[in-house]
N, C-alpha and C positions, 0 to 999 in steps of 0.2 A: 689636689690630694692624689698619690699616685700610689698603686694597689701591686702590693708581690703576690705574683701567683704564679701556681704550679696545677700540672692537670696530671691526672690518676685516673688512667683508662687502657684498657685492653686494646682499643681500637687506632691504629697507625690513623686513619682518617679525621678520627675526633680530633687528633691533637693538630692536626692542620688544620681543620677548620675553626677550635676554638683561639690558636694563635692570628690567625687572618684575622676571624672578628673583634679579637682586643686588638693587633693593629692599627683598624681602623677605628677602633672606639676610643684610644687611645687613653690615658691615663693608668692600664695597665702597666706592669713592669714583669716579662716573663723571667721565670726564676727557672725551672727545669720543668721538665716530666716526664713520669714511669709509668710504667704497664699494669705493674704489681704493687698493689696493697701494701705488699712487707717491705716494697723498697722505699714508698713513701715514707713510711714511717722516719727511716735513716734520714731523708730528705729534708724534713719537718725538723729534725734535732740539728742538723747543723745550718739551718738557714731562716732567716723570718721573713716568715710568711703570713700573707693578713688574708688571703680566698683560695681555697679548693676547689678547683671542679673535677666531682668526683663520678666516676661510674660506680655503679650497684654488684653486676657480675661480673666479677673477675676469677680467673683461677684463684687458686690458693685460698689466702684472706678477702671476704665480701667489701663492699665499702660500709655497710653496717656495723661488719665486725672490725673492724679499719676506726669506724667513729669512736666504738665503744673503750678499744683501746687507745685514745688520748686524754691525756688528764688537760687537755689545754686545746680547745679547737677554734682554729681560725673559721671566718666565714666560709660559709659551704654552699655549694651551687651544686646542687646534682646534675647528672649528665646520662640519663636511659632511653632504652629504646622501650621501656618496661610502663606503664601507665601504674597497672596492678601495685608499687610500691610506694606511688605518690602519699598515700594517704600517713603511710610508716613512717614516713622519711619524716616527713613535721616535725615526730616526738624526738627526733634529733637536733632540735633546734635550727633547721637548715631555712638558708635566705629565702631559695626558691630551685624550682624543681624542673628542667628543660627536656621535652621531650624530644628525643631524636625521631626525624631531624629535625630541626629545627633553624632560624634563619637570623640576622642578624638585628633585627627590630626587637624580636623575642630574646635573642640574646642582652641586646643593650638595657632591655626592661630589667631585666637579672642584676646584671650588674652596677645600674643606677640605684638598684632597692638595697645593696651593699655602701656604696658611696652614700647614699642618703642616712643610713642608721649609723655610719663610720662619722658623719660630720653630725649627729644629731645627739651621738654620747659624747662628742669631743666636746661639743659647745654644754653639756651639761657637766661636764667636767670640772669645765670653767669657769662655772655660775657655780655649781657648790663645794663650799670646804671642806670637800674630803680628801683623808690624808690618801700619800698614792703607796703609803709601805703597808704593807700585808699584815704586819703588826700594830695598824690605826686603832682606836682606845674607842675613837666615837667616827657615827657617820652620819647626815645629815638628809635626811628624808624631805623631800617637796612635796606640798598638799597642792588643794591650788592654790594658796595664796601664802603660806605661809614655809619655813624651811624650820623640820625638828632634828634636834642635835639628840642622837640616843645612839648608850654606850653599844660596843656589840654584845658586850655577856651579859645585856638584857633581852635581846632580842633570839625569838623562838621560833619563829618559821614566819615564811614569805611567801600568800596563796595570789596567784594569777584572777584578776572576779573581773573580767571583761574588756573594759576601755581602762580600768584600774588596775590598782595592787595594794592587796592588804596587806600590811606589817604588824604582826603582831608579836607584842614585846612583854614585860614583867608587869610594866603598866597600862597595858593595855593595848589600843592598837589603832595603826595611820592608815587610811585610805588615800593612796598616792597614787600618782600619774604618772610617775615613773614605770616603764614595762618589769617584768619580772628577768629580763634578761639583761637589763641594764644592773638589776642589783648581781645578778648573774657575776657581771664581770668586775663588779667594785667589792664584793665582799672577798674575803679572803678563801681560798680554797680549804686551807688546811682547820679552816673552822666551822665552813657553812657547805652542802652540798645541795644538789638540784635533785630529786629522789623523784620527780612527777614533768611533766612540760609544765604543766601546772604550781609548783610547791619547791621552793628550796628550805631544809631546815638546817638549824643548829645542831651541830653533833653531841656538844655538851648534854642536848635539852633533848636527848634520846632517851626514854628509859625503858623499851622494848623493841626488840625487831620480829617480825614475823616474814614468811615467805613473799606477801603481800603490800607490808604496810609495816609502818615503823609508829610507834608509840612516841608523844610526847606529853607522857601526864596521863590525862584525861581526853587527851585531843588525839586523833586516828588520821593520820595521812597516808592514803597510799602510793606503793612505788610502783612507776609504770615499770611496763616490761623490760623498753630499754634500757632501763637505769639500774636495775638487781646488780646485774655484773658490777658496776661500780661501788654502786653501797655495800656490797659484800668486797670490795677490795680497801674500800677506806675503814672499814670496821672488822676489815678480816676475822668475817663470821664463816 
């Protein structure tokens, strides 16, 4: 399985260093890399890309604010000299977090934690029948032992509760072993949104927004901080 990647860092250095060490780690596939933020972005649209290694401070655009404007993000490997932002970066759903400097053992941990979740949603791909168009009617949820076929315009939100994931739907609700970022990337965008690290819901099944937290019903989920920009861009509140 061989990985396209681009690196987004201010530092002439970094990017030698992080192409020597996918050289030798090999199954990398170098795609380019830029200094700035804004030029990644251009980068991302006309090329596919499956790993970012990204810095945090840059001129111009942050790599925060870099995250927060993609509606589609590939894996992410951060790349700071900054410890202070480790804990932030999480709620971006990112693989892992490399302190500079750092070496090629530490590097290679990074990048097998990408290869490992890249062949661990492909094989669950393959095990369950779900459709791969955007407009799939049903999706099929793994407990442990068993696989539930539920439409999506039943289904209401999707909370992160530890080694699980609870799905809950019009009837009720799955405790599955699936991570919350595997539904992450099987449900449809233009239906379901992630508003939490924690919580992706259905946009239908909104009937309040607040600065905070979005209403479904009777049920209160809140939005983390990195996610407002988004839910105020898909709900252009």
């Amino acid at each position: 399985m061989a990985l396209n990647y681009v690196i987004v860092d201010d530092e002439p250095i970094v990017h030698t260093i992080v192409r020597k060490f996918a050289e030798d780690f090999g199954a990398l596939h170098f795609v380019d890399g830029v200094f700035r933020a804004t030029d990644a972005q251009c980068l991302l649209e006309s090329n596919p890309v499956d790993l970012i290694f990204l810095d945090i401070q840059m001129p111009g655009l942050t790599g925060f604010e870099f995250l927060r404007s993609l509606s589609q993000r590939p894996y992410v490997i951060i790349v700071s000299a900054h410890k202070d932002y480790a804990l932030e970066s999480y709620e971006y759903a990112i693989t892992d977090y490399l302190l500079k400097p750092f070496n090629f053992a530490r590097f290679s941990i990074a990048v097998e934690k990408v290869l490992q979740d890249m062949a661990r949603l492909k094989a669950l791909q393959n095990t369950l029948p779900v459709s791969e168009s955007a407009k799939a009617k049903n999706i099929f949820i793994k407990d442990d032992k068993k696989q539930h076929q539920i439409a999506l315009d039943t289904l209401l939100y999707i909370k992160a509760n530890g080694n699980f994931t609870s799905v809950y739907h019009s009837g009720g609700h799955i405790l599955s072993q699936m991570k919350i970022s595997d539904f992450e990337k099987l449900l449809p965008r233009e239906e379901f949104s992630r508003v939490h690290r924690s919580y992706i819901v259905a946009h239908r099944a909104i009937t309040l927004m607040r600065a905070n937290e979005v209403a479904l019903g009777s049920t209160i989920v809140p939005v983390g901080r990195v996610y407002k920009e988004d839910v105020a861009k898909i709900f252009k509140v």
